[in-house]
KEKOL-901848 format. One record per residue (C-alpha): residue number from 0; x, y, z. Coordinates in steps of 0.25 Angstrom, whole numbers. Layout:
BEGIN
 pos    c1    c2    c3
 NUM     X     Y     Z
...
END
This chain:
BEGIN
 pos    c1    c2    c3
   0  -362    -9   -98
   1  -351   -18   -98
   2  -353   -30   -88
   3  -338   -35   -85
   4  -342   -49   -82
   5  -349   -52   -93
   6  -342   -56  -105
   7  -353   -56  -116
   8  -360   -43  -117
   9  -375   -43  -117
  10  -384   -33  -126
  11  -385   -23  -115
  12  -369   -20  -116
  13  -370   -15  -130
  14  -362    -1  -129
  15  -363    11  -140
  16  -351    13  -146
  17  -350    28  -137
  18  -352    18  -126
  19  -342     8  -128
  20  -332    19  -131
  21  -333    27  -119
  22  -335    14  -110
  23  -320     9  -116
  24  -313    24  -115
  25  -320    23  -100
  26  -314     9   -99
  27  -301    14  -105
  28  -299    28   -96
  29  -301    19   -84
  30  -290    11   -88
  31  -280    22   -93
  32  -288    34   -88
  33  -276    41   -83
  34  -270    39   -96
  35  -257    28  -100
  36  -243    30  -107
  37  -241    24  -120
  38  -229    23  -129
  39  -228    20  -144
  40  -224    25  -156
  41  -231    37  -164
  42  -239    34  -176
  43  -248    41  -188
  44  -246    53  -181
  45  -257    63  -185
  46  -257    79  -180
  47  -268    84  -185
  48  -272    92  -172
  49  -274    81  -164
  50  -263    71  -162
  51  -267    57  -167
  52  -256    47  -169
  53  -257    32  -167
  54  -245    25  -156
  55  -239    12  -161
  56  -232     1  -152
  57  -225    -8  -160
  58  -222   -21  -152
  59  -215   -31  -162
  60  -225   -34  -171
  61  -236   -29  -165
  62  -240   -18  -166
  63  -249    -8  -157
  64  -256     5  -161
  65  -264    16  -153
  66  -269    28  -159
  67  -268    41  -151
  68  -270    55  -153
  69  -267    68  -144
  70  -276    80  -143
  71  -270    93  -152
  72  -271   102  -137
  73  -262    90  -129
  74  -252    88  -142
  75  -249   101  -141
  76  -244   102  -126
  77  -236    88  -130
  78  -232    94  -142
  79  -223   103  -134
  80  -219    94  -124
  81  -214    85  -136
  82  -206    96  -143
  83  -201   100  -129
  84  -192    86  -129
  85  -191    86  -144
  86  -201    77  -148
  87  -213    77  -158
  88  -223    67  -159
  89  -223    60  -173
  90  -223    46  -181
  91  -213    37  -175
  92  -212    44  -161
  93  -213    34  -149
  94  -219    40  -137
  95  -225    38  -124
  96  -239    45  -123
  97  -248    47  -110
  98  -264    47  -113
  99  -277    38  -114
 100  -284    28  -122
 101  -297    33  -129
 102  -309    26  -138
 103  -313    39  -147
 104  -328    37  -149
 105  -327    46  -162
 106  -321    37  -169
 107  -319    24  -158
 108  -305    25  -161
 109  -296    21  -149
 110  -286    29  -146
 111  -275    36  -135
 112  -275    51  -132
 113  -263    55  -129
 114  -260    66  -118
 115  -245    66  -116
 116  -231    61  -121
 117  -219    57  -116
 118  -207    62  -124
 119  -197    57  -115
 120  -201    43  -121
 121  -200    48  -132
 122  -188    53  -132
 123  -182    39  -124
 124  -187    33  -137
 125  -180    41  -146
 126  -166    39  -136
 127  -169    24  -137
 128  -169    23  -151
 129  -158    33  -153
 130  -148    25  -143
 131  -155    12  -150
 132  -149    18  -166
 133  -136    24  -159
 134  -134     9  -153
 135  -134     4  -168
 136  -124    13  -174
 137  -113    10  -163
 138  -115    -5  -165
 139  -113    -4  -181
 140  -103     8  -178
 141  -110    18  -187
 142  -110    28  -175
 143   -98    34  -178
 144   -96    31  -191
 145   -98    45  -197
 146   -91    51  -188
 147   -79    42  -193
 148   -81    46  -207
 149   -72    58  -213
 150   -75    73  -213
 151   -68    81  -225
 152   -61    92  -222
 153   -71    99  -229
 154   -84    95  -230
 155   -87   105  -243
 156   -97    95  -249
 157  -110    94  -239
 158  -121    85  -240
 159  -135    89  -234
 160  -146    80  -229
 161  -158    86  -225
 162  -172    90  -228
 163  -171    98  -239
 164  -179   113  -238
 165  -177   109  -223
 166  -173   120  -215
 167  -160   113  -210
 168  -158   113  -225
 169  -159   125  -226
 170  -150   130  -214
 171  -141   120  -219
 172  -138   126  -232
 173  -137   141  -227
 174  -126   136  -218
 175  -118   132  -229
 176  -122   143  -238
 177  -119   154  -227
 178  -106   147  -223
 179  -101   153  -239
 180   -92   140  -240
 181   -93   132  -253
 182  -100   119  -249
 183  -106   109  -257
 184  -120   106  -252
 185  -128    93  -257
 186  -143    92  -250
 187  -151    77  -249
 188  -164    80  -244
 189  -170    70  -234
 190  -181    68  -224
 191  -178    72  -211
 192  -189    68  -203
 193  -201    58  -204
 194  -201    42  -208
 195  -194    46  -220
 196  -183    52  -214
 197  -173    41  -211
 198  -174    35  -226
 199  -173    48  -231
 200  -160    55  -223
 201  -152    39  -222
 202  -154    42  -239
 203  -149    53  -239
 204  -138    50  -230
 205  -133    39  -240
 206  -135    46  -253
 207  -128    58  -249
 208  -116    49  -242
 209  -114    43  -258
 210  -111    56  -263
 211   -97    59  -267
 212   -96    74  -266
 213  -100    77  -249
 214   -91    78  -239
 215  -102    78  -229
 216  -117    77  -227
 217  -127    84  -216
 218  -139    80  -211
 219  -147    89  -205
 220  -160    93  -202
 221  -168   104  -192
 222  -173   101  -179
 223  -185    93  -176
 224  -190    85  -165
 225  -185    72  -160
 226  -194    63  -168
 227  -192    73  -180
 228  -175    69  -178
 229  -179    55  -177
 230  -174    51  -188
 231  -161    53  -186
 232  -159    45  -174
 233  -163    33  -186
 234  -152    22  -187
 235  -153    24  -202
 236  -149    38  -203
 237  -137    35  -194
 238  -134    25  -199
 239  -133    33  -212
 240  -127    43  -207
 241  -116    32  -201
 242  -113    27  -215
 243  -109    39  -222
 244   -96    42  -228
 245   -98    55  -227
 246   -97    63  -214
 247  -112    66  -210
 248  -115    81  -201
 249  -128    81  -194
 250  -137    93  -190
 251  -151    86  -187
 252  -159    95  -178
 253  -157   103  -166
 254  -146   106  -157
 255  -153    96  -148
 256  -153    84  -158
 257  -146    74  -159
 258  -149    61  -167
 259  -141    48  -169
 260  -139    55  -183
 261  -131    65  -176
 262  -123    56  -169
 263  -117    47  -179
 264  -115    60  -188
 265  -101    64  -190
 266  -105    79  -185
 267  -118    81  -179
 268  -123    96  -178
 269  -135   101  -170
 270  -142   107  -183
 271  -140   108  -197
 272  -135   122  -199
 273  -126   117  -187
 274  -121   105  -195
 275  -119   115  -209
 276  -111   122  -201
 277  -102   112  -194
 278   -96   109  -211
 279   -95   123  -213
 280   -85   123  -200
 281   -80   113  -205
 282   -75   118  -220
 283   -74   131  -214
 284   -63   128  -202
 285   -56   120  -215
 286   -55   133  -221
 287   -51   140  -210
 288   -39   130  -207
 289   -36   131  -222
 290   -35   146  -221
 291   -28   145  -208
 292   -18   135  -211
 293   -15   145  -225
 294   -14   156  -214
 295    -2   148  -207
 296     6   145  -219
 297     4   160  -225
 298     9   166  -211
 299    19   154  -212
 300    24   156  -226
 301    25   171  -222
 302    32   168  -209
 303    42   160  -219
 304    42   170  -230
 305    45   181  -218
 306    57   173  -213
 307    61   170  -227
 308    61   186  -230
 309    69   189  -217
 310    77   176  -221
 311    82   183  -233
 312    82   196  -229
 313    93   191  -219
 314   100   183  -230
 315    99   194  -239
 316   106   204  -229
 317   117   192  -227
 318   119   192  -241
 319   120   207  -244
 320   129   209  -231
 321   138   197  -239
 322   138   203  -252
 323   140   218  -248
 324   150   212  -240
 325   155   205  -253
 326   154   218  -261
 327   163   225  -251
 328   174   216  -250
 329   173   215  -268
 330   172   230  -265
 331   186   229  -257
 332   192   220  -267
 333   189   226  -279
 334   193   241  -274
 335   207   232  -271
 336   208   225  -283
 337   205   240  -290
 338   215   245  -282
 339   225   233  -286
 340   220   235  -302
 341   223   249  -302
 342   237   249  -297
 343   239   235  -304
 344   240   240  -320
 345   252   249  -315
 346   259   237  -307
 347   256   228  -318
 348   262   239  -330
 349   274   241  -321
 350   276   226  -319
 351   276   222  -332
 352   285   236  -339
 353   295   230  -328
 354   293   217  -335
 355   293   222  -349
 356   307   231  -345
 357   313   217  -339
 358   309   211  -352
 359   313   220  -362
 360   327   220  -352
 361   327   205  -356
 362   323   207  -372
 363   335   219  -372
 364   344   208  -366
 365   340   198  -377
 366   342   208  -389
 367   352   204  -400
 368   356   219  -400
 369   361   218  -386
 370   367   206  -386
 371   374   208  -398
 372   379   222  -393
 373   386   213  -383
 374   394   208  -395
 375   384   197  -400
 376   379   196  -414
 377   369   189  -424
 378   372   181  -437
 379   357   179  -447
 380   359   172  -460
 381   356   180  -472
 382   342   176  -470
 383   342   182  -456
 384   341   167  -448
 385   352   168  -436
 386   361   159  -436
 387   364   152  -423
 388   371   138  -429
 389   384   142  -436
 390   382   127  -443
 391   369   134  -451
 392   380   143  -457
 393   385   138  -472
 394   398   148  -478
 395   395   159  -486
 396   381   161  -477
 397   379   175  -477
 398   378   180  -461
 399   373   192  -456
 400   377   196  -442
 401   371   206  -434
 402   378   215  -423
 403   372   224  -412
 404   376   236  -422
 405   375   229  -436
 406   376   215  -445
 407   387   211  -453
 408   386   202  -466
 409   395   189  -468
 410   397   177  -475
 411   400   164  -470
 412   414   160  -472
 413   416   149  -463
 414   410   141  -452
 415   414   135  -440
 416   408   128  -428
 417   411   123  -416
 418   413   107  -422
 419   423   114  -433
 420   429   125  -426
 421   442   123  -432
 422   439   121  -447
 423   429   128  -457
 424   417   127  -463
 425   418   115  -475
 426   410   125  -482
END
């Protein structure tokens, strides 16, 4: 027995280790009997049947560990009430449990036994750190900053992050093949869940970015728990994510998700077929413009070539009414012209006999015959010139003169001109 005002124990108070175990869990249960809340952060989780796990409290440097455990029967119901607010327990989870301390005298291992857990603390803790990472970004203006970044017109070229053999790889990839559009696909596996994961998807997320030949990169991954998505609430993946030059689409989880990855996305979709299909809209509504924006200038081009046919139609028909019109009055004045033409070769025959009788009148008027009729007559020199200059003459020139009715043959005796018209010819 124990004696409270002593402080040296005497011989007699020796206890057998069963004893001394039960005597300290009496000691302890009338202290915490009806149980205590802790809080601390899950360790070394075990799940073998049982739960076993230790709970760590880091305080600065020091640093306080507790090993607990929960029976496979009360894990069971607490497994459900987890799932219900989207919780899991595991490595790394901070949470507020309900139970009592307990000295196992199997082993004389002290541990805590735990009987419920609060997941709204959980939960608070998860918000806090969120708001905490969300808090950063603003301040170094990486929240928005993907969102600032580009979209091409259409993204053709998509890079995938993602566990590989996953079935959100999988749905992702059927997506894009059903879709029967020409994308290039380019796949970087990565670990989407446990201590790993962070390095692993902010990797990726860098590598994939360097690439000269993507026009835009998923990440995606299924549905999980919270604690299964916690990695995405990290300040190195969205910072990451923030960094890129190229535009990055999330689908991480379920409709219910959303991380801080999501929000510092430039698209954020509430699964991964969701976010496969979000580029396909996208390339597909291009194509649908460009067919409709072909459409309109066909129907426009036929509404132009339309209006051009009836344009000259009308110009055709002005232009027929002018030449028929043209022909006619050619018509008219060539039936006149004929008309003049035809009568013309008898007015132009009678003209000119008229002129020829007025000019044979004249030559008859000029002819030696006539005039010499009228008493006039011609002298020639033998030689035949006629002689018009009496001082041409010389005496004993032979003269033949020629009347209307005959000629006569003489020879020159004398001369005489008008400067010697009263003496002779010396000659």
């Amino acid at each position: 027995m124990l004696h409270e005002s002593s402080s040296v124990l005497s011989s007699d108070d020796t206890f057998s280790v069963s004893e001394f175990i039960k005597t300290v869990n009496q000691a302890v249960k009338k202290r915490f009997g009806q149980g205590v809340w802790l809080h601390g952060e899950v360790q070394e989780l075990k799940i073998p049947g049982h739960v076993y796990f230790t709970l760590v409290d880091n305080d600065g440097d020091k640093k306080a560990v507790l090993s607990a455990s929960i029976w496979q029967g009360v894990y069971s119901a607490m497994k459900a009430n987890l799932a219900e607010s989207g919780l899991q327990l595991a490595d790394g989870l901070k949470v507020r449990v309900f139970g009592e301390p307990d000295l196992y005298s199997g082993n004389g291992r002290f541990s805590f036994k735990v009987s419920k857990i609060d997941p709204r603390f959980t939960l608070g803790d998860l918000i806090a750190q969120r708001e905490a990472v969300v808090k950063q970004l603003k301040l170094k203006k990486l929240y928005d900053a993907n969102r600032a970044v580009d979209l091409p017109l259409v993204p053709m070229r998509v890079g995938i992050i993602t566990s590989v053999g996953s079935a959100a790889h999988a749905d992702v990839l059927k997506t894009f093949k059903d879709s029967s559009i020409g994308f290039t696909i380019f796949v970087h596996d990565a670990r989407m869940q446990g201590d790993d994961s962070v390095s692993s998807i902010v990797a990726a997320l860098q590598k994939m970015d360097t690439r000269g030949d993507l026009d835009v990169l998923m990440l995606v991954r299924g549905g999980g728990s919270k604690n299964d998505l916690i990695a995405f609430d990290s300040l190195e993946i969205a910072t990451a994510i923030a960094n890129c030059q190229l535009p990055v689409f999330t689908g991480i989880g379920h409709e219910i998700d959303v991380s801080v990855a999501d929000e510092v996305a430039h698209l954020s979709h509430k699964t991964p077929t969701a976010c496969a299909t979000a580029i396909i809209e996208l390339v597909r509504d291009f194509i649908e413009s460009t067919e409709q924006a072909w459409d309109g200038i066909a129907t426009l081009a036929l509404r132009e070539l339309e209006s051009s046919t009836s344009r000259l139609a009308d110009r055709a028909n002005r232009i027929s009414s002018k030449v028929l019109d043209a022909l006619a009055r050619a018509s008219k004045r060539l039936a006149m012209t004929s008309q003049r033409i035809k009568h013309r070769p008898a007015e132009i025959l009678r003209l000119e006999k008229s002129s020829i009788d007025a000019l044979a009148d004249r030559v008859r008027l000029l002819d030696p015959i006539n005039t010499m009729a009228r008493g006039w007559s011609i002298t020639r020199s033998a030689s035949g010139q006629t002689i018009r200059d009496v001082s041409k003459l010389k005496t004993n020139d032979k003269l033949v003169t020629t009347f209307a009715n005959g000629s006569a043959t003489s020879t020159v005796q004398e001369i005489s001109s008008k400067g010697n018209q009263n003496g002779k010819s010396k000659e």
